[in-house]
N, C-alpha and C positions, 0 to 999 in steps of 0.2 A: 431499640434498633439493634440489631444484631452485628457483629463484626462483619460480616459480608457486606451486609450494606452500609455500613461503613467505609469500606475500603473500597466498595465500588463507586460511590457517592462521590469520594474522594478521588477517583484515580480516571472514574469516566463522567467527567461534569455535566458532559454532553446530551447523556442518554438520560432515559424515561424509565429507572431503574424499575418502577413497580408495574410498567409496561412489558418490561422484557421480563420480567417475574411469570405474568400472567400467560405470558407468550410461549417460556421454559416451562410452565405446566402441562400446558397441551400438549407440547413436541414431547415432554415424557409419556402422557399418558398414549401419545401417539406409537411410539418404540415401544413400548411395554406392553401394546395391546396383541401383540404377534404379529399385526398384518403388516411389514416389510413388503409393499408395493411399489406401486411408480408413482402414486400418490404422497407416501410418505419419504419414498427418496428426492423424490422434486421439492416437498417442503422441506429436506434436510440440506438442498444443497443452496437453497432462499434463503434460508437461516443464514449458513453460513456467509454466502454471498454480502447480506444486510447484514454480518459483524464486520468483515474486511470492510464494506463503505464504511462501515463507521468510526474506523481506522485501529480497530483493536488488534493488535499483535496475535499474532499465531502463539504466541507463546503463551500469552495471558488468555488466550481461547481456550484451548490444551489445557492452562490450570486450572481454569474453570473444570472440564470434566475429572480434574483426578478429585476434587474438590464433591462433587457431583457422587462418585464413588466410592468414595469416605462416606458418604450422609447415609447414602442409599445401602452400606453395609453396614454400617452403624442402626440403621432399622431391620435389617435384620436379625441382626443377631437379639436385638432388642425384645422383639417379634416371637420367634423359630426357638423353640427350646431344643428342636429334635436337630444333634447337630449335621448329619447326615444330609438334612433336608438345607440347614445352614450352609453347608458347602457347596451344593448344588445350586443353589438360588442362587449364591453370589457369583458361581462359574457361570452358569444363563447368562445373569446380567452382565457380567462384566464384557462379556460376549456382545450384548447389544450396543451397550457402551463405545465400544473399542467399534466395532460397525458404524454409530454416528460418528464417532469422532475422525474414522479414518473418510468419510462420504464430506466430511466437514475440512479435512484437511487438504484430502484434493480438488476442492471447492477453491480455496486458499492458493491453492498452488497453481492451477489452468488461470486463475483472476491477475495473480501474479506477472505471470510471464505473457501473456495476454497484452 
């Protein structure tokens, strides 16, 4: 078992940790596949909606994605010998990144004050 789920095990007793695993797969490969619709913003803003029920802190959601963008540039450089092509890939992503996360945090914030 890896430190993630360890500390998530620990900290969200509540959740279906290998649920939201399988869940966090999709929604990446969903962001990553280009198509930025009204399909994939409606599932981003579900996502986020079903972490606030679940009473997860905006902030612990947030770490989650820097968490997220450590792994995902950690594969690349892993990957990408060509560093050129390295910098660029992680500029992309970190772009689509910061896209879910800020669709995620105004999700957070209308539930909010709501």
């Amino acid at each position: 078992m890896s430190r993630v789920d360890n500390f998530a095990k620990g900290r969200f007793r509540k959740l279906d940790i290998s649920r939201h695993i399988e869940t966090q797969k999709i929604h990446m490969d969903l962001l990553f596949s280009g198509q930025l619709d009204s399909v994939y913003a409606s599932r981003a803003r579900r996502i986020g909606s079903a972490h606030r029920e679940s009473a997860i802190s905006l902030g612990d959601y947030l770490m989650a994605y820097g968490w997220f963008l450590n792994e995902f540039e950690q594969i690349i450089v892993r990957k990408i010998e060509d560093r050129s092509v390295v910098i660029s890939m992680m500029a992309a992503m970190r772009k689509l990144v910061f896209l879910d996360m800020s669709i995620a945090a105004s999700t957070y914030y209308v539930e909010f004050i709501e």
